[in-house]
C-alpha positions as CSV (number, residue, x, y, z in Angstrom):
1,X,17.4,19.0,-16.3
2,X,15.4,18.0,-13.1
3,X,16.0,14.6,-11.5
4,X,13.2,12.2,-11.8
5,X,12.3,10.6,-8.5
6,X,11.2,7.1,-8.9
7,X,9.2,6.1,-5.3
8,X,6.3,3.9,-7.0
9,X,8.3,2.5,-9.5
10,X,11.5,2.3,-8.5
11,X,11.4,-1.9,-7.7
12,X,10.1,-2.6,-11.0
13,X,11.9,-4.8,-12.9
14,X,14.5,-5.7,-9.7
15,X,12.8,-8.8,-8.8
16,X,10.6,-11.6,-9.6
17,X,7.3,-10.7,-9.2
18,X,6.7,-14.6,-9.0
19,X,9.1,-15.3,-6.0
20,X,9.2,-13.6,-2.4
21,X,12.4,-15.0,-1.7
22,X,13.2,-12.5,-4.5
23,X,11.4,-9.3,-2.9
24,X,12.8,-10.1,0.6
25,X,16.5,-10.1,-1.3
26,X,15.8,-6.7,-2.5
27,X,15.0,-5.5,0.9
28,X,11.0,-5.9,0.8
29,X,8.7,-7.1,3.9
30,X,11.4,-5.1,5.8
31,X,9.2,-2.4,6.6
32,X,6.5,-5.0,7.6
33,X,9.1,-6.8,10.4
34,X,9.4,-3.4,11.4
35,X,5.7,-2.4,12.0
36,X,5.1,-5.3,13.5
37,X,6.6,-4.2,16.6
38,X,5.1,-0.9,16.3
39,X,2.0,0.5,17.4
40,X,-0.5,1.3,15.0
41,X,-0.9,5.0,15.3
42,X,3.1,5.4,15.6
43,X,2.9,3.6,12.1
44,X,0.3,6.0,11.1
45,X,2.6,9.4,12.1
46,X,5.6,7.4,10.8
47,X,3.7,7.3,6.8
48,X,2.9,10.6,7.5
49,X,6.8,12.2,8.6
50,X,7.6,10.0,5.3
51,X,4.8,12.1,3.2
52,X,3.1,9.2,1.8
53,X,0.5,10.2,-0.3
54,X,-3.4,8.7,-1.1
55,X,-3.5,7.6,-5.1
56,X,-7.1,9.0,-5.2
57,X,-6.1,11.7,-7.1
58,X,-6.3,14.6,-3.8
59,X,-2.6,13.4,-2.5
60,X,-4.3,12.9,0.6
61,X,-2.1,12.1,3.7
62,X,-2.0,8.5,4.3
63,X,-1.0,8.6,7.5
64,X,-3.3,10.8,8.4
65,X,-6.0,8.4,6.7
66,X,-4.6,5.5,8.4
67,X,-5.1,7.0,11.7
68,X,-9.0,8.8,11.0
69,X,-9.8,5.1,10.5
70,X,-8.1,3.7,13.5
71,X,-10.2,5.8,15.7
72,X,-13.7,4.8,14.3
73,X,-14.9,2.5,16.8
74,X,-16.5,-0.7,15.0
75,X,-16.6,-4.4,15.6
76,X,-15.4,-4.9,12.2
77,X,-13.4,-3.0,10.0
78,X,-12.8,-3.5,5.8
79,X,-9.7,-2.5,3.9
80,X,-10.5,-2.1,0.4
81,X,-7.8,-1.6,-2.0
82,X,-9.3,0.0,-5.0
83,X,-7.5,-1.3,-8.2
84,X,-10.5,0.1,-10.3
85,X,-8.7,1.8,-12.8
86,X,-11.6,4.2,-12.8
87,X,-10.2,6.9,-14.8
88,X,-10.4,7.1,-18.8
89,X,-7.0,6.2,-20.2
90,X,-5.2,5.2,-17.0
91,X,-3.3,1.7,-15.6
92,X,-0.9,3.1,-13.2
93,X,-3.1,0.4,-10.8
94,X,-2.5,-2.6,-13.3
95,X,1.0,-1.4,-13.5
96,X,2.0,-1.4,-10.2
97,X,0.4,-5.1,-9.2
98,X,1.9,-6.5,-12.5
99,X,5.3,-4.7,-11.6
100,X,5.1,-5.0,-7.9
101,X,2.7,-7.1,-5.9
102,X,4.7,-7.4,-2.9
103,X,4.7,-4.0,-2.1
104,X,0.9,-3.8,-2.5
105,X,0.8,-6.3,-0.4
106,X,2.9,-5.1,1.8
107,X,1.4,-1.9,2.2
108,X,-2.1,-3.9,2.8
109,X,-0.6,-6.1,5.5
110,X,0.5,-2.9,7.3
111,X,-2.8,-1.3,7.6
112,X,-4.4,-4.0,8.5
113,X,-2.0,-4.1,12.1
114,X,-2.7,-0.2,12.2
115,X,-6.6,-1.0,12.5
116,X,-6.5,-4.7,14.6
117,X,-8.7,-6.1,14.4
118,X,-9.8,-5.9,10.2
119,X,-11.8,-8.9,9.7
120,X,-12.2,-8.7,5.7
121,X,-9.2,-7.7,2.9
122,X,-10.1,-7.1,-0.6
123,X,-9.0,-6.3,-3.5
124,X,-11.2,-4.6,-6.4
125,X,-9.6,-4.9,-9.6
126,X,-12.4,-4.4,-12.7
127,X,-12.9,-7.4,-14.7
128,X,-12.0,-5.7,-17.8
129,X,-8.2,-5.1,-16.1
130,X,-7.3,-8.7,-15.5
């Protein structure tokens, strides 16, 4: 029988989602230290050697996507994180803040030093999710 790799899930349940004390004792906003003495696009090639993927439903390469949006030139940029839970059936996106906020939060806060300067952060969750 195949192994089943956990990557998304594999902190749920490990800590309190209510505490960061608790995330940092399982290792989390470890990553974070470490991109913030990184630049952004060596953060951007390093998501993609680690094969991080989009959740959009193409697997698109997120570092890749990370660093397409770093070389836009703008006076303001916006990170969106699209918790819509736009397809039928589906709550991997209620799952994963209910299970593990940090790391969403995480991930966000790393983004946001790959495109300095990001002016606005939000997060769309559908009404009907919360």
């Amino acid at each position: 029988m195949a192994k089943t790799v956990k990557y998304i899930t594999k902190d749920f349940g490990t800590y309190d989602v209510n505490s960061i004390d608790s995330y940092e004792k399982i290792g989390g906003f470890a990553a974070l230290r470490r991109a913030t003495n990184m630049d952004g696009y060596d953060i951007a090639k390093l998501i993609s050697l680690c094969k991080v993927k989009g959740r959009g439903g193409a697997a698109y390469d997120m570092g890749k996507k990370w660093s397409q949006a770093k070389d836009i030139s703008a006076p303001k940029k916006v990170v969106v994180c699209n918790a819509d839970e736009g397809e039928p059936c589906t709550f991997k996106d209620r799952t994963i803040i209910q299970n593990d906020p940090f790391r969403l939060i995480e991930g966000i806060i790393m983004l946001v030093i790959v495109l300095m300067p990001t002016m606005d952060i939000s997060i769309f969750v559908k009404s009907t999710s919360t």
